[in-house]
C-alpha positions in Angstrom: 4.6 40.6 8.2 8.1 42.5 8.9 10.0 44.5 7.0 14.2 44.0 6.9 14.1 47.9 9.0 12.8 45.9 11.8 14.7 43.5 12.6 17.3 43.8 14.9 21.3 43.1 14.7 22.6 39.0 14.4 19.1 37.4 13.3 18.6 35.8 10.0 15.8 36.2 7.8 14.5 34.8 4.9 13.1 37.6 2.3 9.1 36.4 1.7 8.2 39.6 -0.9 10.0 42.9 -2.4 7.6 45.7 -2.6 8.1 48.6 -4.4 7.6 49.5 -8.2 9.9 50.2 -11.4 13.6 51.3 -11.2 14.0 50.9 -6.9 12.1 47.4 -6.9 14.5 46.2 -10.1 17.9 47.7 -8.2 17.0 45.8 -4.9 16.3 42.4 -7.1 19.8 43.4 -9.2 21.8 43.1 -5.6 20.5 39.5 -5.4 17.4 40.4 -2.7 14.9 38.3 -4.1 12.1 35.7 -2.5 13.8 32.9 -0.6 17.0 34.2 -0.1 18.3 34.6 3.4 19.8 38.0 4.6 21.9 38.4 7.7 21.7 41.4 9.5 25.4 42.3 10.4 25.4 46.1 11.4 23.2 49.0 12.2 25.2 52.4 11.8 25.1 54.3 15.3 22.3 57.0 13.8 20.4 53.8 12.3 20.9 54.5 9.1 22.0 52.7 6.8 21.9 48.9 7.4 24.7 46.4 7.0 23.9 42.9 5.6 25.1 39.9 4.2 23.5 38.4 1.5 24.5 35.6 -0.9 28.1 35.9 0.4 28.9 39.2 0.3 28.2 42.4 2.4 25.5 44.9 1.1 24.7 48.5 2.8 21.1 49.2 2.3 19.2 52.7 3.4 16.1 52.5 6.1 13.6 53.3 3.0 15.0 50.5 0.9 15.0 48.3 3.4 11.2 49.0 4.3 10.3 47.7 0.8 11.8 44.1 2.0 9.0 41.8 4.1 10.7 39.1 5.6 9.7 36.3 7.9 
């Protein structure tokens, strides 16, 4: 399974499982990253760090260690 930090720029993915316990795993779920949903990968900054997305209509920046917690298909 991949995470969201793997996949490159313009795909689509649909989020299959957040990982991660307490506090992190209830932020990511707060900015509407949840199972089924479909994230679009807009941007990588030039360093690779952070990650730009779309996600339930809006844009969302997301760190490499966040987005290692996201498995996706």
């Amino acid at each position: 399974m991949q995470t969201l930090r793997e996949i490159p720029c313009g795909r689509t993915v649909t989020v299959s499982k957040v990982t991660g316990t307490g506090a992190l795993r209830r932020r990511i779920m707060d900015m509407g990253i949840t199972k089924g949903t479909q994230i679009f990968i807009r941007k990588v900054a030039p360093l690779g760090d952070p990650l730009e997305i779309s996600v339930r209509g809006y844009a969302l920046s997301l760190r490499k260690a966040d987005a290692e917690l996201i498995s996706v298909q």
